[in-house]
N, C-alpha and C positions, 0 to 999 in steps of 0.2 A: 126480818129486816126489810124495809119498804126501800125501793133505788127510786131516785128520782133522777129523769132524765129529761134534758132541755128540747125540749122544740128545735131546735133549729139544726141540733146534730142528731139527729134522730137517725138509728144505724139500721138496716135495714137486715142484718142477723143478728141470733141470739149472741147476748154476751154474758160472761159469767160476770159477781160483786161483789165489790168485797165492801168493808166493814169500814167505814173514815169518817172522822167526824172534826167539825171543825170548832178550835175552841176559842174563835169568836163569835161567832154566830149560831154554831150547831147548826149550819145546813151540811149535808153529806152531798160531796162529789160523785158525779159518774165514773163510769170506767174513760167513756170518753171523753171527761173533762180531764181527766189525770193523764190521755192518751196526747190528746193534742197539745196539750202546756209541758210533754215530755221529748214527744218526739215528730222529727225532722219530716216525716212522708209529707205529710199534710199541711205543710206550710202553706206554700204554695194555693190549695187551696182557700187555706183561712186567709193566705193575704188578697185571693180572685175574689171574695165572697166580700169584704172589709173593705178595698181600695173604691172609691168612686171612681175613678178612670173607667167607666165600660170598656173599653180595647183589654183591658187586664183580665176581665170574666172569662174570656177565651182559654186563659193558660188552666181554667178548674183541671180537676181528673173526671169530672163528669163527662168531659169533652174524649175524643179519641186519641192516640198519639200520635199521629203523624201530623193531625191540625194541632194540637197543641206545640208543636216541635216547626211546622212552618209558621205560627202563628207566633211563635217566640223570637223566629229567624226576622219576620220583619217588625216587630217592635225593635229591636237590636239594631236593624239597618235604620231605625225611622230616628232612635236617638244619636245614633252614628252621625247620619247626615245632619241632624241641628249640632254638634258639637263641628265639625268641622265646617259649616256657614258659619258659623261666631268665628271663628278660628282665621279662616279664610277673611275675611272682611277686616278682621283687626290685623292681621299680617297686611294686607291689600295697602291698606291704607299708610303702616308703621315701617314696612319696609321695602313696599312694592314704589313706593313716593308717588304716585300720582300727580300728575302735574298740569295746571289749569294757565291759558294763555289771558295775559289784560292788554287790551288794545286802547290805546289815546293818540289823537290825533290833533295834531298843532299849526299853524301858520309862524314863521318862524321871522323875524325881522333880518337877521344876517345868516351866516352861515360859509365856514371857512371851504373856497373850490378847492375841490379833491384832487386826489394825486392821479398823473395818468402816465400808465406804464407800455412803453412800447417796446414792442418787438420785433423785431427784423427775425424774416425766417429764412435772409439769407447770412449765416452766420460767417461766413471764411468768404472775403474776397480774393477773385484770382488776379487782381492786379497785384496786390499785396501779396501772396503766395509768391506771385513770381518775382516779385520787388526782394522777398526774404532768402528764394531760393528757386531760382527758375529752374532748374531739372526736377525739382520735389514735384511743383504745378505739374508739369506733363503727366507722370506716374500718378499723381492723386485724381488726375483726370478720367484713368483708366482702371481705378479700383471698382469703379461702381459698373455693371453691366446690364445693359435694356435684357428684362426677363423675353420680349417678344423678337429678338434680332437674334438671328443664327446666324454664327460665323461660317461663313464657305471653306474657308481654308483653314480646318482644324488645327494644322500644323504649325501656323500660324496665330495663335490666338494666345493671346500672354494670359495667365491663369493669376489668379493671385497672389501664390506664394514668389514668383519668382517678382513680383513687384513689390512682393514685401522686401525681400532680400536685396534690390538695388534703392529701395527706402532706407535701407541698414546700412548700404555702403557709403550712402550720402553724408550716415553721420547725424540724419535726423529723424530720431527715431520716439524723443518726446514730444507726443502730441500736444499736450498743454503748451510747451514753450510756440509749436507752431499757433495755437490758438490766438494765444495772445498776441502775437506779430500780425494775427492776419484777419481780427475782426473790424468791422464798422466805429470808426470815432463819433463823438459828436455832432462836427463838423462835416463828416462824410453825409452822416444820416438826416439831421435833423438844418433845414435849410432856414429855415423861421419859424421864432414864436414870440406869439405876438399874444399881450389879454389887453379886450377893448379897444379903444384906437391908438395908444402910442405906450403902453407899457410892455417893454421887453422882457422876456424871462427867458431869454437863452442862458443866463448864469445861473437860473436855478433846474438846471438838468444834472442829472447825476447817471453813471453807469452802474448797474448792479449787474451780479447773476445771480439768475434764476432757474428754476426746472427747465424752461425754454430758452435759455440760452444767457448769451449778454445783454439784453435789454436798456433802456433810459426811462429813469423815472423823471415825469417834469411834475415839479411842484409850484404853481405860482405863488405862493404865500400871500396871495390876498383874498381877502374876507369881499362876499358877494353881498350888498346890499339891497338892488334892486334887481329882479328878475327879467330876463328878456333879451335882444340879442347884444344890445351895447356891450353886455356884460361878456364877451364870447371869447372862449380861450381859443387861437387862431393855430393851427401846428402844418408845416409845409413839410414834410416827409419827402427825401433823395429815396428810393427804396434800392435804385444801379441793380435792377435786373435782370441788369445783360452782364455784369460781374461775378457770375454764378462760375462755382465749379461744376462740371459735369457730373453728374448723379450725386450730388452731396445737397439737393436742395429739390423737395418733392415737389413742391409749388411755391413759386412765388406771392409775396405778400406780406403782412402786417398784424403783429395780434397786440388791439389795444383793449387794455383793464381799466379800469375805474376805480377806485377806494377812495377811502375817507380820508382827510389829511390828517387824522389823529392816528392812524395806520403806523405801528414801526415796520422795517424796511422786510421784515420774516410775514407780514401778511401780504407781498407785494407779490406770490408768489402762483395767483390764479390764472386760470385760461379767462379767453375773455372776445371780442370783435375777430374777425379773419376777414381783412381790409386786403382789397388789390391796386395798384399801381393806376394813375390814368383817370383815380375817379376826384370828385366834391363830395365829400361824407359830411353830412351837418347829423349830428347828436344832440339833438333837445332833450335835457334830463327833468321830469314830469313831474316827480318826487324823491323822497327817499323813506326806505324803511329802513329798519334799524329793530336787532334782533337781539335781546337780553339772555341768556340761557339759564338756565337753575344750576348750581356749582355743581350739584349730583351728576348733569347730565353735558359736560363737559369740560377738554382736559384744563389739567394744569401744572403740566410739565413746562420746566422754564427752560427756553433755549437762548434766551437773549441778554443781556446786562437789566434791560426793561421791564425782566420779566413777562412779557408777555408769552402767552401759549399760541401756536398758527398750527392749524391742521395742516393745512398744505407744506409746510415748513418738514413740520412730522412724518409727513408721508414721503417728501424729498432725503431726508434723513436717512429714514427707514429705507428708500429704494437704493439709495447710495449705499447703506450698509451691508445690504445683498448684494449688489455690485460687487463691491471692493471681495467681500467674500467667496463670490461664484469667478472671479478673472484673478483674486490675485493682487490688485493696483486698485489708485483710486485714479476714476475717469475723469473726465476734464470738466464734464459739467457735474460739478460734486461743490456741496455746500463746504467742505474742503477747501475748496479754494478760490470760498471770495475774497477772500486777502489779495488774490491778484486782479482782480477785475475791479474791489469797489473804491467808492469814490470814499474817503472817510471824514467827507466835510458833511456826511448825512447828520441824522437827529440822533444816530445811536452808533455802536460800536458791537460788533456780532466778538463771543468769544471761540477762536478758531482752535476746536481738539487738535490734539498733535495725532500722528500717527507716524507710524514705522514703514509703511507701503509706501512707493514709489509710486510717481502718475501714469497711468497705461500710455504704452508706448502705442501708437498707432496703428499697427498691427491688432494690438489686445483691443482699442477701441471698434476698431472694424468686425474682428472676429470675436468679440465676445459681449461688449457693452452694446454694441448696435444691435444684435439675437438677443440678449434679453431685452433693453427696452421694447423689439418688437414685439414680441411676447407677454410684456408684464403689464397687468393687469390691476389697475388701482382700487378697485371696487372689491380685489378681495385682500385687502388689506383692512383689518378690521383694528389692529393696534390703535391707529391716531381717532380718537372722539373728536368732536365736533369745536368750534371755536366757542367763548364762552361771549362774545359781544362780539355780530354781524351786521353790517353796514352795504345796505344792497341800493345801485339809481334805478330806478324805473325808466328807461330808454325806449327810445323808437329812431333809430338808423336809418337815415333816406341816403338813397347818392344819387350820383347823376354824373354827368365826360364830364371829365374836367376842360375846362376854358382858358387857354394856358394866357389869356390877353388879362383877363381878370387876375392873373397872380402876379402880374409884374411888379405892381409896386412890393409886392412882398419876397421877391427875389433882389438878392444881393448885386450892387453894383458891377461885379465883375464876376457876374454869374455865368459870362459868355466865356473868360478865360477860363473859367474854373471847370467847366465843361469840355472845352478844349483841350483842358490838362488831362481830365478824366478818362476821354475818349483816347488820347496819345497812351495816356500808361495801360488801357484795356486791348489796346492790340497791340501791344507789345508782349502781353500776355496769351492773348489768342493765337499768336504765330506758335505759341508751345506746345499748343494744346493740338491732338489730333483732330483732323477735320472733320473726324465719323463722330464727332465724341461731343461736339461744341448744336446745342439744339437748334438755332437757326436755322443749322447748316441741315441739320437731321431734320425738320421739319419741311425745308425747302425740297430735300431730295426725296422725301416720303411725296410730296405734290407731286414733284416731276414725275415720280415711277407711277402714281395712277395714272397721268394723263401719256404714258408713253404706253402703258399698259393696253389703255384704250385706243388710241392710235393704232399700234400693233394689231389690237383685233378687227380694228375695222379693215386695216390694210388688208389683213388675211381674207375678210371677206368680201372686198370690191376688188382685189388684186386680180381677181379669175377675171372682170368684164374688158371686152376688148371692143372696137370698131363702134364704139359709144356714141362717136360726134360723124359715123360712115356711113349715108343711108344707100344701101344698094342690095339687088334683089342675089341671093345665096341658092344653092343647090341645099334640095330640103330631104336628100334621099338617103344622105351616110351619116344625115347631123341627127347625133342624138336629141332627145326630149331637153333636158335639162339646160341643150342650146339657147333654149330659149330665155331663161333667165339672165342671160351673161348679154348676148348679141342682139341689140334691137332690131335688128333684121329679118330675122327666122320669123316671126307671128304674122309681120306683115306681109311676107313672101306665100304663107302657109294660107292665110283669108285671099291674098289676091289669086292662087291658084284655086280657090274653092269658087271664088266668086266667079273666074272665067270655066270653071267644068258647068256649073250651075246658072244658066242664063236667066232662071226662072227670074230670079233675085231683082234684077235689073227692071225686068218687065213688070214687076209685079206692084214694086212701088210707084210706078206710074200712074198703075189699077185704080192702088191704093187711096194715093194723095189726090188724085185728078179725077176718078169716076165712081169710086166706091162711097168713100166717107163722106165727102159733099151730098150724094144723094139722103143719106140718114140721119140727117142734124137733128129732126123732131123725131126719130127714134133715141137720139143719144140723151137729149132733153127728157124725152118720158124715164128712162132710167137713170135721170143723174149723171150722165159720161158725156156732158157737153164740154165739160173743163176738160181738156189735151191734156194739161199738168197735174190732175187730180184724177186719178182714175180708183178711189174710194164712193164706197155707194152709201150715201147716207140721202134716205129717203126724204122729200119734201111734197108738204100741200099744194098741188094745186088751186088754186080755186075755179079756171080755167080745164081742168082736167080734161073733158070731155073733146073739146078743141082739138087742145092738143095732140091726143090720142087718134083722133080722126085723118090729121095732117100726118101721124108717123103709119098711120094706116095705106095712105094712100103714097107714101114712100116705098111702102113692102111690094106695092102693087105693081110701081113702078119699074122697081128694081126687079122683083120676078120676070115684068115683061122684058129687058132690057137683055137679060140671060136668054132669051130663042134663039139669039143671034151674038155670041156672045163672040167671034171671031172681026164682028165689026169694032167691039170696044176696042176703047185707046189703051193699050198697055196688053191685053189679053189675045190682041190681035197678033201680036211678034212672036209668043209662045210657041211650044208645041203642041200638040193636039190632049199628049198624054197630062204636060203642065196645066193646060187651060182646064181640063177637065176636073185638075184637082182643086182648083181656084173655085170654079164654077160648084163642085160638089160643097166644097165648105158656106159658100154663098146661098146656096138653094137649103143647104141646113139649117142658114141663122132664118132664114125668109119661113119656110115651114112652121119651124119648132115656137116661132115668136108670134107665127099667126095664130097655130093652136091656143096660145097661152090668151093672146088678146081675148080671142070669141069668146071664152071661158068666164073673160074678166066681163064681157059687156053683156051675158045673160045672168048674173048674181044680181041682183037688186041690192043685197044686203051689205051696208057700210062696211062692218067690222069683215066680213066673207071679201070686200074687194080689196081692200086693202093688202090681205092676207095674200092673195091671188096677185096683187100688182110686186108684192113680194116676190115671189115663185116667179114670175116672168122675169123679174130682175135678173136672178138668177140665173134662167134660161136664155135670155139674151146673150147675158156676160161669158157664159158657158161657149155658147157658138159663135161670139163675137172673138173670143180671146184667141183661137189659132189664125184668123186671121191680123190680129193686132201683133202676134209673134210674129208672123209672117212679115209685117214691115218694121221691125225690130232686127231679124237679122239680117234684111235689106240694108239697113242704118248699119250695124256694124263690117258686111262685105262691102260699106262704101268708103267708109271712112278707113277702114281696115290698120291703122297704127292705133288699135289701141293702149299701147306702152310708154305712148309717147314721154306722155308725162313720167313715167318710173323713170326711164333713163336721163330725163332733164334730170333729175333730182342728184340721179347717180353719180352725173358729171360735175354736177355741184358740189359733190361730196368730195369725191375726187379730187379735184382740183385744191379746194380748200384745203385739205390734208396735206396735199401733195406741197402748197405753198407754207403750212405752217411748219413741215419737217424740214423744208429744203436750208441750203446754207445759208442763208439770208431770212429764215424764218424764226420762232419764237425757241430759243434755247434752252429754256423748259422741258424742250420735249427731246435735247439732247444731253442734258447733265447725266452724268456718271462718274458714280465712285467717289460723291461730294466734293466734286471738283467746280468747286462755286466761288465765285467773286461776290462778296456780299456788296459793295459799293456797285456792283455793274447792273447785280441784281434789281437795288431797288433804285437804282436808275432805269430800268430798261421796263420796270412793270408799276410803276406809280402812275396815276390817273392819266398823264399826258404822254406814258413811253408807249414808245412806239408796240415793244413785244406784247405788250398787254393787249395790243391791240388784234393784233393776230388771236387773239387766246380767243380772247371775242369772238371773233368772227366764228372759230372752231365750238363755242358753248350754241353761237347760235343755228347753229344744227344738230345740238343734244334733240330737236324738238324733233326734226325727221325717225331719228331713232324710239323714241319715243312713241310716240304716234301716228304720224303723218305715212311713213312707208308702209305701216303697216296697213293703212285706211288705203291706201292706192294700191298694193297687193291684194288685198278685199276684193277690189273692186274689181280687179284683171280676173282673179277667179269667177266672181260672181259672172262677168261677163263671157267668161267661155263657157263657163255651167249654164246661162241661160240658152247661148247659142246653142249649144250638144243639145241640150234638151229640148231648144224651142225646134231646131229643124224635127225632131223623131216626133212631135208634137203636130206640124203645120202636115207631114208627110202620113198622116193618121195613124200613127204611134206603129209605123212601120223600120221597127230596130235596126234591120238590112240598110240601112238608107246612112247610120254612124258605124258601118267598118270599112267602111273606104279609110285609108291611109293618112289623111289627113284630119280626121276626127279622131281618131288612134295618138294621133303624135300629139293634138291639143290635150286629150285627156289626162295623157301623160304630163303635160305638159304643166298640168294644174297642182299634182304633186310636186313636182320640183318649186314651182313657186312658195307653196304651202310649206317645205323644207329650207327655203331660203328666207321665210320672212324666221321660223325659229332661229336660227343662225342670229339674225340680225333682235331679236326679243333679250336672248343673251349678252347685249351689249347693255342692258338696262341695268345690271348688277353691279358694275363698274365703279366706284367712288366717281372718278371724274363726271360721270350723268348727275350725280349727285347735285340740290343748290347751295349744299356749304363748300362744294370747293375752290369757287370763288371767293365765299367767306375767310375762308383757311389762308385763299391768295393774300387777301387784303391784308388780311392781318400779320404777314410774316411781310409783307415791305413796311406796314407801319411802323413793328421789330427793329427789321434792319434798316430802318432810316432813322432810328432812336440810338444806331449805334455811330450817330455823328451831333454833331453839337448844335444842330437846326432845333424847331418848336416841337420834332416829332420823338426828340428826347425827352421833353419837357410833358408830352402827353404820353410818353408809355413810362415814365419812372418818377414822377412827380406825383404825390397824396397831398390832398387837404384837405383836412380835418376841421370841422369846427364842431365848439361843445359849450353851451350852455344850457341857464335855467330857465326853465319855465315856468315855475311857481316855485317856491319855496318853501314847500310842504312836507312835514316828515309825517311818520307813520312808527309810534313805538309799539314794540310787543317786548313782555315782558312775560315769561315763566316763571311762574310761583306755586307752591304745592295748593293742591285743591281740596285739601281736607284742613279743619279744627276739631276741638273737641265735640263741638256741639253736632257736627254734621257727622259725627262718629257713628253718638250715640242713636242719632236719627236714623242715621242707615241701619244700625242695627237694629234698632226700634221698630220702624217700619218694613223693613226686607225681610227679616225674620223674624218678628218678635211673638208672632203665634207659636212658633215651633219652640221656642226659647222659652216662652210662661207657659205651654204643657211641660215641657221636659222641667222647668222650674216645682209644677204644679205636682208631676208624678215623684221628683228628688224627693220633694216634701212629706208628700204623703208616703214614700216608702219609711222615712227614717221615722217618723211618726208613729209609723205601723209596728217598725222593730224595738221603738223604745216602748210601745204600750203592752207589745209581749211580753219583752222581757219583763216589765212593773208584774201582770198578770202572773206570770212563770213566778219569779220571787217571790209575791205573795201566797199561790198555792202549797207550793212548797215549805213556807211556812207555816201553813193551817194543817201542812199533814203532818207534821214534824208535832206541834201542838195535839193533834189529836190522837196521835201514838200513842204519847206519853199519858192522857189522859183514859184510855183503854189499856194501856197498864195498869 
């Protein structure tokens, strides 16, 4: 029987054959044709050998198994990752929303002015407090405590609870009903409003509450036609912040918003400007954007009749809701109870949930609403989404002092009474209030105690000097060193006893001035020490050189010959034998040592060589010149001998001044204690023209002594007894025996104790009062308390004005819309991946191809052998 076997499975061992015939064709099968259309090993193979994908030839069994088994791991990750890019991309797109911004931009012909919401951040006035219930003011006074003031007398010091408990017996113990009695009206706050030049809109103010408290919204309900300042919403703000209760008001000021006038009263609810008293705020609004959001990507939860969604509204809500549930009660600023604060002639009507909780009693607001809001933190509040239509001005804020002359026409006729009234019913409230506790009062005694602080230190340190203005000569033998600091006596007594053991001194300046120095002019000329007052050597050209050299030549000659006889000179002739000799030795030194150097210079020929040389003589001159220049140096101080004079002027001055600003008749500043202050005496007695202010003066202008000036004149007494010590052991050829006489002893020491006394006095530089704001701080707390009378100086520290117009009339929309269609679907998936997508399309293909043409094949064999059986039967 002949086996026919195919080329391409050609098996590389013997196989046995059998017998098959096919009864279509009569060709006979292999073993291995019956082998592979049977069974399973070889798949694999025939589909590595069959597939066109090259990457697939890898899985053959020719290969190893460890490559075939990592080479199957990443075909499996290669088709993994193109099914999950398709996947990914279509999810991205179908539920991830994508979302693409469209910007247009417009010039607008009209455009309705915006709502502006103001805030006083002083919520509770104490006139009112005390108007509702003057024992409550005093107690609400002392609930708040400065974290930096320690009570001296522990035992004494009211704690909180026991002020809570005489708030209980009062009887008032809801803080809402105290709220509402005791906040800012209309009328209180908002003095004028004015759009343009004669339209009023004080009737279109309305009171809300909001997160920050009670607020006014002004609406003017007119439509802006042309841009510019005609168009200018005017607003004159009372802010009365000298009406404050103590500690319930962190800073004084104003917080104004902006919105849109299509805004209902639940978007009114943002922070916004933080405006102070005293100034001209102009607000030029530049543009406006305006922000659309995609529904997906913001709420829409309705809280209003309006239906509108406000984040802020949501977040007030939601802060409120923790609230009520961490205390117990709903707090007084809770969206709860705008029914008591709003106006309801607004555009809308809020629907107010009921609730079972009662309003925190005042106690619960202090001790539990006021630690959380300290605490609570809005940013992790993730519940409230975003508003779904934002309305933003593009702003730029100037200010400037307000000009209280430029507001008058915009203050009310009987703005003088109404001020008068103000001021009458605020210290009728102030009388309640403790005087530690009222900040004027605490500002003004915080001034006094630096500047009494300083006073006190200086006392301590010029209290020691005595006999200051008494010049007379003292016994120098039992008085300590440090005398000398205090007693302007002692230095001068100490040089004038040096100067009479020492005659030298006397004689020597004679020498000096009258037959020494006059002899040597064209030697001070050739080295540059002609100038008395400059004795710096800085070398110059002669052109002349030569001349002059010859003239300081025949001065050496002179002056040698002068020295034979040197008991005939004037001044050397009074000496003693041993003094003159020492004069004459330092004399015969400079004369030697400056001729060697000449000769030296006049046989070089060589430019750069003499130059070098006239150098080095320099030097040598100055050398043996200098102990005689000491020499008339400490002549000059055993003549003059008060070198302190000047220290103790100064001292006297200091003195005195102090002494005049403590005394009974001096500046009372430097006598307040235990806030025992008259605010009217106050800021009569320290305004530009009172007298006290004037004293104060006079005491800043001697901050500069301290500062500086002592310390440069201390220097200088040192430097000066250092020179002396050293120049005598100097002029005496460095014969040290010559400073332990008793009187060199006592200076030296004498150098420390100054050196000790100017640190003392450097420690006065740390003081606030050296400071130059604490005259600022002065200023500022009489302007204060001159605001607390019905003068112009109320009108510049509690008077705002506001102005706000447009500048162009330009919007800016954005609008959010999804960023995908169909067509940019298919593109991204086209493009991004669509290699990875038509292989793995290309290999889908060719596998099911591959397993439908087996199976055909497999079917058909099996039928040829099924037929061929039958025919070999």
């Amino acid at each position: 029987m002949s086996i026919q076997i195919e080329s391409g499975f050609l098996s590389t061992t013997k196989m046995t054959t059998s017998k098959v015939s096919d009864t279509s064709s009569g060709t006979r099968l292999s073993f291995c044709e019956k082998y592979y259309a049977t069974s399973t090993k070889n798949f694999i193979d025939q589909f590595a050998d069959d597939t066109k994908m090259l990457g697939f030839r890898y899985l053959h069994s020719r290969y190893r198994s460890w490559f075939r088994i990592m080479w199957g791991a990443f075909l499996f990750m290669a088709l993994t990752l193109t099914i999950y890019q398709v996947v990914e991309r279509i999810s991205y797109y179908l539920f991830k929303n994508p979302l693409t911004s469209k910007r247009s931009f417009e010039t607008l012909s009209s455009i309705p002015f915006p709502t502006i919401v103001l805030c006083n951040k002083m919520q509770l006035k104490a006139s009112k407090v005390a108007s509702y219930n003057p024992k409550l003011l005093s107690l609400m006074s002392e609930m708040f405590r400065d974290d930096n003031i320690e009570e001296i007398d522990e035992n004494n010091r009211r704690n909180i609870s026991d002020i809570m408990d005489k708030i209980k017996n009062l009887g008032e113990n809801n803080f809402l009903k105290i709220y509402q009695n005791s906040h800012q009206s209309v009328d209180d706050f908002i003095v004028s409003c004015q759009y343009g030049r004669k339209k009023q809109c004080i009737d279109n103010i309305n009171i809300i509450l909001t997160p920050n408290g009670v607020c006014f919204a002004v609406s003017p309900n007119v439509t802006v036609t042309r841009p510019g300042p005609e168009s200018t919403l005017s607003l004159l703000l009372n802010l009365e912040g000298y009406d404050t209760i103590p500690g319930w008001v962190p800073d004084s000021g104003v917080i104004l918003s902006i919105y849109d006038a299509n805004y209902t009263t639940t978007r009114l609810y943002d922070d916004g400007f933080h405006l102070e008293g005293g100034k001209l705020v102009t607000i030029p609004i530049n543009d406006i954007r305006s922000l659309q959001r995609h529904p997906t990507e913001c709420g829409k939860s309705l809280l209003d009749k309006d239906k509108e969604y406000s984040k802020q509204a949501c977040q007030w809500y939601d802060k409120s809701q923790i609230i009520e549930n961490t205390c117990g009660c709903v707090p007084s600023i809770s969206p709860r109870n705008k029914k008591f604060f709003i106006d309801f002639n607004l555009k809308n009507d809020y629907g107010i949930f009921n609730s079972t909780l009662q309003p925190c009693a005042l106690e619960h607001e202090y001790e539990c609403v006021r630690t959380f809001i300290d605490n609570y933190n809005d940013e992790n509040n993730t519940y409230c989404p975003e508003d779904c239509y934002d309305v933003r001005y593009n702003t730029i804020v100037f200010g400037n002092e307000l000009d209280v002359n430029e507001i008058s026409n915009l203050l009310p006729v009987n703005w003088e009474d109404e001020k008068e009234k103000k001021i009458k019913q605020f210290f009728k409230a102030i009388k309640l209030i403790p005087k530690n506790r009222i900040p004027i009062i605490k500002s003004i005694q915080k001034l006094a105690t630096d500047a009494q602080n300083y006073v006190t230190s200086i006392t301590e340190i010029l209290g020691t000097f005595k006999n200051i203005d008494i010049i007379k000569n003292v016994d120098v033998i039992d008085v300590s060193s440090c005398e000398a600091v205090i007693n302007p006596n002692i230095l001068p007594t100490i040089l004038k006893e040096i100067n009479g053991n020492e005659k030298i001194w006397k004689n020597y300046i004679i020498y000096f001035n009258y037959v020494f120095k006059p002899n040597i002019i064209w030697l001070l000329k050739v080295f540059n020490l002609h100038d008395e007052n400059n004795m710096t050597f800085n070398m110059k050209n002669y052109t002349n050189k030569y001349d002059i050299l010859d003239k300081a030549l025949i001065e050496l000659r002179l002056l040698s010959k002068s020295l034979h006889d040197p008991e005939k000179l004037f001044g050397l002739k009074s000496m003693s034998i041993d003094e003159r000799n020492l004069v004459v030795r330092h004399v015969k030194n400079l004369i030697n040592n400056t001729n060697l150097c000449i000769e030296k210079w006049e046989k070089d020929n060589n430019e750069n060589s003499t130059t070098s040389i006239l150098l080095k003589c320099q030097e040598t001159f100055k050398k043996y010149f200098h102990p005689l220049e000491v020499g008339k140096d400490i002549s000059i101080i055993l003549s003059s001998q008060n070198i302190t004079h000047h220290f103790f002027r100064m001292i006297k001055n200091l003195t005195d001044t102090i002494d005049k600003a403590t005394s009974k008749d001096g500046a009372q500043i430097f006598n307040y204690k235990n806030y025992n202050i008259d605010i009217n005496k106050f800021q009569n007695e320290y305004r530009d023209d009172g007298k006290e202010l004037g004293i104060v003066f006079e005491v800043l202008k001697n901050r500069k002594y301290f500062q500086n000036k002592i310390t440069e004149v201390v220097n200088d007494i040192t430097d000066t007894i250092e020179s002396f010590i050293k120049g005598r052991e100097l002029f005496y050829i460095n014969n040290s025996l010559i400073n332990n006489k008793n009187e060199i002893i006592f200076l030296n020491n004498s150098i420390e104790c100054f050196k000790e006394f100017l640190i003392n006095i450097q420690t006065l530089r740390k003081y606030p009062f050296m400071r130059g704001d604490w005259m600022i701080r002065l200023q500022r707390d009489v302007l204060i308390a001159q605001s607390y009378s019905s003068g112009q100086e109320f009108d510049k520290v509690n008077l705002l004005h506001v102005k706000l117009y447009f500048t162009h009339i330009k919007r800016e929309m954005i609008i959010n819309v999804k960023s995908y269609n169909l067509f940019l679907l298919l593109a991204e998936i086209g493009g991004t991946i669509g290699l990875y997508v038509g292989a793995t399309l290309l290999t889908v293909a060719e596998t099911i191809v591959f397993l439908f043409e087996n199976h055909v094949k497999t079917k058909k064999f099996l039928t040829k052998k099924v037929c061929n059986v039958k025919e070999d039967l």
